[in-house]
N, CA, C and O of each residue as an XYZ file, in Angstrom:
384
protein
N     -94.024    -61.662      2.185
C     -94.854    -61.018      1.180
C     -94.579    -59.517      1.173
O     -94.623    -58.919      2.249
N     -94.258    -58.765     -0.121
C     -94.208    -57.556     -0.090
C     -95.585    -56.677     -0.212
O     -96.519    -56.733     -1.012
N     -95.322    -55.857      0.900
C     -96.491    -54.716      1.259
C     -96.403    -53.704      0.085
O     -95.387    -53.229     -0.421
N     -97.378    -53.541     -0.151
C     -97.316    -52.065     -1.630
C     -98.099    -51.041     -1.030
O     -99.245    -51.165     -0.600
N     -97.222    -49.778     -1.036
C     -97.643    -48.518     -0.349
C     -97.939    -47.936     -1.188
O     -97.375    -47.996     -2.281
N     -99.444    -46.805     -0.771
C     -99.834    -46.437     -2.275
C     -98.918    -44.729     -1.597
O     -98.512    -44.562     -0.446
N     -98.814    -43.503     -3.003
C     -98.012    -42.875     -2.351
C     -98.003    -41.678     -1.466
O     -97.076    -40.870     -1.401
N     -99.053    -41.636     -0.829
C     -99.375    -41.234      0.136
C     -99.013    -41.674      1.438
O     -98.634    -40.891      2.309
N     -99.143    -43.208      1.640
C     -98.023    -43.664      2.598
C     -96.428    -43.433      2.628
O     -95.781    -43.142      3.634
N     -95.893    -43.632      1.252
C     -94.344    -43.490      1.113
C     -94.192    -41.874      1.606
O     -93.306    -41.683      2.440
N     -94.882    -40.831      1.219
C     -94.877    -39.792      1.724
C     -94.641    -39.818      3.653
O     -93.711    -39.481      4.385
N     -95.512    -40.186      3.806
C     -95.323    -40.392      5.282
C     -94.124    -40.937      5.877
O     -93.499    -40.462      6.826
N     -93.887    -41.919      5.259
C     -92.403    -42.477      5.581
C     -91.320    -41.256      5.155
O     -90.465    -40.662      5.813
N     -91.713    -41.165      3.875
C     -90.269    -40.211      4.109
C     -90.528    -38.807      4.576
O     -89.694    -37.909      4.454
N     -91.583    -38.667      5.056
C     -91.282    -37.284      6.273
C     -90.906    -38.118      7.727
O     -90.373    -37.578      8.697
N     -91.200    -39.164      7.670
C     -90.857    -40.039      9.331
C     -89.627    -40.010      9.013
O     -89.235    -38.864      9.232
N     -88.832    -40.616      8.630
C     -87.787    -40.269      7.809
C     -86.891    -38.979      8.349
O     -86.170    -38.959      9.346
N     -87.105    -38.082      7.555
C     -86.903    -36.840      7.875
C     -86.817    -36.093      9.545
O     -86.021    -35.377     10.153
N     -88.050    -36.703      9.798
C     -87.997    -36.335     11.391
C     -87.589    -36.852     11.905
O     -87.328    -36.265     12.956
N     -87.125    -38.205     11.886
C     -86.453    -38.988     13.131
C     -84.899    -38.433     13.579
O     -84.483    -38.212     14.717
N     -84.136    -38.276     12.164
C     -83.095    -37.338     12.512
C     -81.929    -38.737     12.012
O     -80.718    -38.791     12.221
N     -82.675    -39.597     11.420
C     -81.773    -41.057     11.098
C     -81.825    -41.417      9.609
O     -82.690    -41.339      8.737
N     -80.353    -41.912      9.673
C     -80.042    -42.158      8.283
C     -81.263    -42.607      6.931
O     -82.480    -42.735      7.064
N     -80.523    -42.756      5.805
C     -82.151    -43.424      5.420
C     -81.686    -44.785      5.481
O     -82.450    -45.728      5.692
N     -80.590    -44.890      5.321
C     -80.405    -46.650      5.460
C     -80.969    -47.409      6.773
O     -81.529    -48.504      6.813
N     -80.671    -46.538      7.823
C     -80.829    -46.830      8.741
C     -82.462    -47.415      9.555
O     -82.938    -48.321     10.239
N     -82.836    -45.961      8.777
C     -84.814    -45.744      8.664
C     -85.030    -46.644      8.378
O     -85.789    -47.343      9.050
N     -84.433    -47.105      7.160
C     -85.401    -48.555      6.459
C     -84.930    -49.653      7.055
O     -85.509    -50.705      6.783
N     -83.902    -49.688      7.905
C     -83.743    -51.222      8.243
C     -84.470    -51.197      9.366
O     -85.268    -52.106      9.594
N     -84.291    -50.106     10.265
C     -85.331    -50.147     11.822
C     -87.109    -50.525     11.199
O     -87.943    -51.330     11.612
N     -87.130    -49.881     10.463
C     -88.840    -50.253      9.522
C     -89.492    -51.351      8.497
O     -90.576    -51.655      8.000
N     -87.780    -51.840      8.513
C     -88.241    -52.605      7.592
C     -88.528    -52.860      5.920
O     -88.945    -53.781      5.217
N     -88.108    -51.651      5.759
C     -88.685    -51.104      4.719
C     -87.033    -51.304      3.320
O     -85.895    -51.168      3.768
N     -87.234    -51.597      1.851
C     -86.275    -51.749      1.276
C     -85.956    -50.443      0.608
O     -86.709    -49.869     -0.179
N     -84.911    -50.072      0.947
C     -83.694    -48.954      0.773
C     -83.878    -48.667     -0.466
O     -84.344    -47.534     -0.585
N     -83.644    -49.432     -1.855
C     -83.691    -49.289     -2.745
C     -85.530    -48.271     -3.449
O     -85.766    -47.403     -4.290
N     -86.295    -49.034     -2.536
C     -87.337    -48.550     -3.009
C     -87.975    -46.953     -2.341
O     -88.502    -45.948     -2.818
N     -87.437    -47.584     -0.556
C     -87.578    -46.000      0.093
C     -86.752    -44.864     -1.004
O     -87.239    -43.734     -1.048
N     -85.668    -45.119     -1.774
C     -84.899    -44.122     -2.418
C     -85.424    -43.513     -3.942
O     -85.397    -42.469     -4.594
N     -85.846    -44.719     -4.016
C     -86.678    -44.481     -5.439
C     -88.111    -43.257     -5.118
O     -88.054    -42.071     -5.442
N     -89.362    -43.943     -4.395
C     -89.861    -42.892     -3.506
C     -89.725    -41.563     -3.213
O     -90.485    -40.703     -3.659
N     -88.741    -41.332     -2.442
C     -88.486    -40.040     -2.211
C     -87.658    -39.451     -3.545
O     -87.714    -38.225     -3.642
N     -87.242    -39.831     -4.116
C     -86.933    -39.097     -5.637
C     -88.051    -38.909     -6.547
O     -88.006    -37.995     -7.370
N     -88.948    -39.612     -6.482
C     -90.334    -39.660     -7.165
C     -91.387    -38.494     -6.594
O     -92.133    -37.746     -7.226
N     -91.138    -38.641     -4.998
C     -91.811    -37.585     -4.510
C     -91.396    -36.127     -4.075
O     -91.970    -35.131     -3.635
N     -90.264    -36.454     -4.379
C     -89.582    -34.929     -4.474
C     -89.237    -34.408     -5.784
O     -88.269    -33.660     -5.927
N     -89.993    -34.772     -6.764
C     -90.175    -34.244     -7.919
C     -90.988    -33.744     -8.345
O     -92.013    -34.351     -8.653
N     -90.776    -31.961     -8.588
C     -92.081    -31.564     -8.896
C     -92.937    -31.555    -10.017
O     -94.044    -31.017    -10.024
N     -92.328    -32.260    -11.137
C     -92.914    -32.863    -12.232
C     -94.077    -33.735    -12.369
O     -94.935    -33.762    -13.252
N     -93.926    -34.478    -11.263
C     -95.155    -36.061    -11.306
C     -96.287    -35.109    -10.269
O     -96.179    -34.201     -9.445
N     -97.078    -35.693    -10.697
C     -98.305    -34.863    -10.512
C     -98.632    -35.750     -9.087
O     -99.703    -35.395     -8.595
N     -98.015    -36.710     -8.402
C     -98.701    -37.743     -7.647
C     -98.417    -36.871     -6.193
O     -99.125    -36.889     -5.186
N     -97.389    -36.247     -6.374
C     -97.319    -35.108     -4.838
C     -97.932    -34.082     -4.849
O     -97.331    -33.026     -4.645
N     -99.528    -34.107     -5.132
C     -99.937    -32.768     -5.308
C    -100.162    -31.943     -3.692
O    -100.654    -32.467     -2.693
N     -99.666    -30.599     -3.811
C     -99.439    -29.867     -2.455
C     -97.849    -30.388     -1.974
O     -97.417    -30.038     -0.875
N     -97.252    -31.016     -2.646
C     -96.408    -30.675     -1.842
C     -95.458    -30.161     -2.393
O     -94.301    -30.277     -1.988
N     -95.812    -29.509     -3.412
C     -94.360    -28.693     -4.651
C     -94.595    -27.021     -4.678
O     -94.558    -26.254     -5.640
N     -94.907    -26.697     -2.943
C     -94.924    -25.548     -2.444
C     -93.412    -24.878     -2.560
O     -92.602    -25.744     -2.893
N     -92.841    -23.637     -2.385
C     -92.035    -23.205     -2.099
C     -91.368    -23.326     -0.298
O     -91.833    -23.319      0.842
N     -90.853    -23.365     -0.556
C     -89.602    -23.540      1.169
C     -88.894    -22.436      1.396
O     -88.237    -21.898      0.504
N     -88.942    -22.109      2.286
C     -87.766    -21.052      2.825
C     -87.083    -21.621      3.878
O     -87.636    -22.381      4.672
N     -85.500    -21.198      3.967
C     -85.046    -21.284      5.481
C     -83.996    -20.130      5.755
O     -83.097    -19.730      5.015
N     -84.301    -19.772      6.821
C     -84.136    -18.376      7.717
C     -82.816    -18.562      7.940
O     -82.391    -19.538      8.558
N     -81.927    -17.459      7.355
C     -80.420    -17.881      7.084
C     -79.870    -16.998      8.505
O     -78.855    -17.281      9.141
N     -80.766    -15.931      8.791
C     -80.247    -14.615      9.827
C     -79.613    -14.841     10.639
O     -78.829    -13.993     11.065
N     -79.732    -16.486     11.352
C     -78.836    -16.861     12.456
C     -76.966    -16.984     11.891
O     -75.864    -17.142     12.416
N     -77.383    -16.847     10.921
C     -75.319    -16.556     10.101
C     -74.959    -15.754      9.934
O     -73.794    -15.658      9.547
N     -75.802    -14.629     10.140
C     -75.476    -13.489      9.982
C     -74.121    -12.844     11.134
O     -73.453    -11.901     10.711
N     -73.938    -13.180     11.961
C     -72.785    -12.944     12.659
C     -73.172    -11.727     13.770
O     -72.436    -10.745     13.869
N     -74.135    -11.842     14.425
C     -74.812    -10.799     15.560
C     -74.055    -11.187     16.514
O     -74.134    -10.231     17.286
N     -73.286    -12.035     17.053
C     -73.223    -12.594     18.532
C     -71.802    -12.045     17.709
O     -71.729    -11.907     16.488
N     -70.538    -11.728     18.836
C     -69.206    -11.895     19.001
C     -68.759    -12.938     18.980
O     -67.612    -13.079     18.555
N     -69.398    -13.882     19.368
C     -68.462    -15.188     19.671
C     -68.662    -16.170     17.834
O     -68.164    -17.185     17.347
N     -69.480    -15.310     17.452
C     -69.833    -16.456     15.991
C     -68.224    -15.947     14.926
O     -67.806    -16.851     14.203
N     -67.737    -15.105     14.900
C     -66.429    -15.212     13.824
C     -67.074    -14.001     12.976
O     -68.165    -13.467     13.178
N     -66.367    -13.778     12.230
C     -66.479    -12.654     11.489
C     -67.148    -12.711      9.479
O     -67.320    -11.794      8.676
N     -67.341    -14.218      9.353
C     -68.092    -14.656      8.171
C     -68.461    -15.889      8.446
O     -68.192    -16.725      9.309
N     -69.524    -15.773      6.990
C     -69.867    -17.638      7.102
C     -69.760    -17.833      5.455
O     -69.912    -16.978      4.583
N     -69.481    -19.092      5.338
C     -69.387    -19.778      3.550
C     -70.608    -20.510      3.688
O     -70.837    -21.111      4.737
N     -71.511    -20.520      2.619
C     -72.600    -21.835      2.701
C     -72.235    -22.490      0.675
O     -72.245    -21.998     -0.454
N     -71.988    -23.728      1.285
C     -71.987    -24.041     -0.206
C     -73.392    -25.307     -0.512
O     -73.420    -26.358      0.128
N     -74.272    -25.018     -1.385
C     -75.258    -25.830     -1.849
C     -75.017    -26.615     -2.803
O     -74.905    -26.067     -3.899
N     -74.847    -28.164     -2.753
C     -74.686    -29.016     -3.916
C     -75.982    -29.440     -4.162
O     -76.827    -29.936     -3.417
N     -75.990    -29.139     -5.412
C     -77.556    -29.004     -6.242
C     -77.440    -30.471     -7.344
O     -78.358    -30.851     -8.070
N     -76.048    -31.141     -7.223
C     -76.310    -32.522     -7.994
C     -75.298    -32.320     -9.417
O     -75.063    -31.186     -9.836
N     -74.942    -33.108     -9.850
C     -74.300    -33.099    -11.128
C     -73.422    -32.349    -11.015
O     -73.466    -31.635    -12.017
N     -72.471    -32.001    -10.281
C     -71.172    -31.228    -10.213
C     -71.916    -30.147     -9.693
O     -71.394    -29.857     -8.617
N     -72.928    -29.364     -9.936
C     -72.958    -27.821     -9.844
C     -73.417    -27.342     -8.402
O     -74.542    -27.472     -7.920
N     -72.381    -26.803     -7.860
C     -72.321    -26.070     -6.279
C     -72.806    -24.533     -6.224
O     -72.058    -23.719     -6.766
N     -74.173    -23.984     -5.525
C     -73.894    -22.800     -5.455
C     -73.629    -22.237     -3.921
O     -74.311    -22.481     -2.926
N     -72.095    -21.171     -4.042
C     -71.453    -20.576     -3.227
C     -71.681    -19.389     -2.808
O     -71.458    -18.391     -3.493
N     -72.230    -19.361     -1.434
C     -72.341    -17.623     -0.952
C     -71.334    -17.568      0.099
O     -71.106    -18.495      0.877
N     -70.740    -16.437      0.089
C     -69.941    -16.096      1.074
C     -69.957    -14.617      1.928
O     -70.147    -13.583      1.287
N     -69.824    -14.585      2.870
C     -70.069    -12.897      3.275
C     -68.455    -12.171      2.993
O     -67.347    -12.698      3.091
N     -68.904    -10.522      2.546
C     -67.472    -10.135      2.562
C     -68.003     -9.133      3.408
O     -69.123     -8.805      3.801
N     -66.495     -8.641      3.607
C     -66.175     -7.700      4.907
C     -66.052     -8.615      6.060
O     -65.809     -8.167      7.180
């Protein structure tokens, strides 16, 4: 019999998810849970359009400073490239 998560649970899963540090295929087979729908889910809830994730279509930051190249032993630049979906990559690179 299929279990129906209302989405407040799927939320939970896919931050368990997230934290475990494991695939999602993987997540859902250790849980049990069907892939197709865990995927659907987290596209649903990572959309800040649908009103059903309310609080969670906060802004994010992440603290890039550790690339910054302070230590000697890190190299003299870093490239970060972000694939944002549909072909379009955005590229930062350090010069000098």
């Amino acid at each position: 019999m299929r279990k129906h998560r209302t989405p407040e649970q799927w939320q939970a899963l896919v931050d368990q998810q997230r934290a475990s540090g494991l695939s999602a295929p993987l997540f859902c087979k250790q849980e049990n849970i069907g892939y197709a729908s865990f995927c659907n889910w987290r596209k649903r809830l990572s959309d800040p359009s649908t009103d059903e994730s309310s609080g969670s279509g906060e802004a994010g930051f992440l603290d890039l400073s550790s690339l910054m190249g302070n230590s000697p032993s890190s190299g003299p630049g870093w490239n970060i490239v972000l694939s944002l979906g549909n072909g379009v990559e955005l590229r930062l690179s350090q010069n000098g």
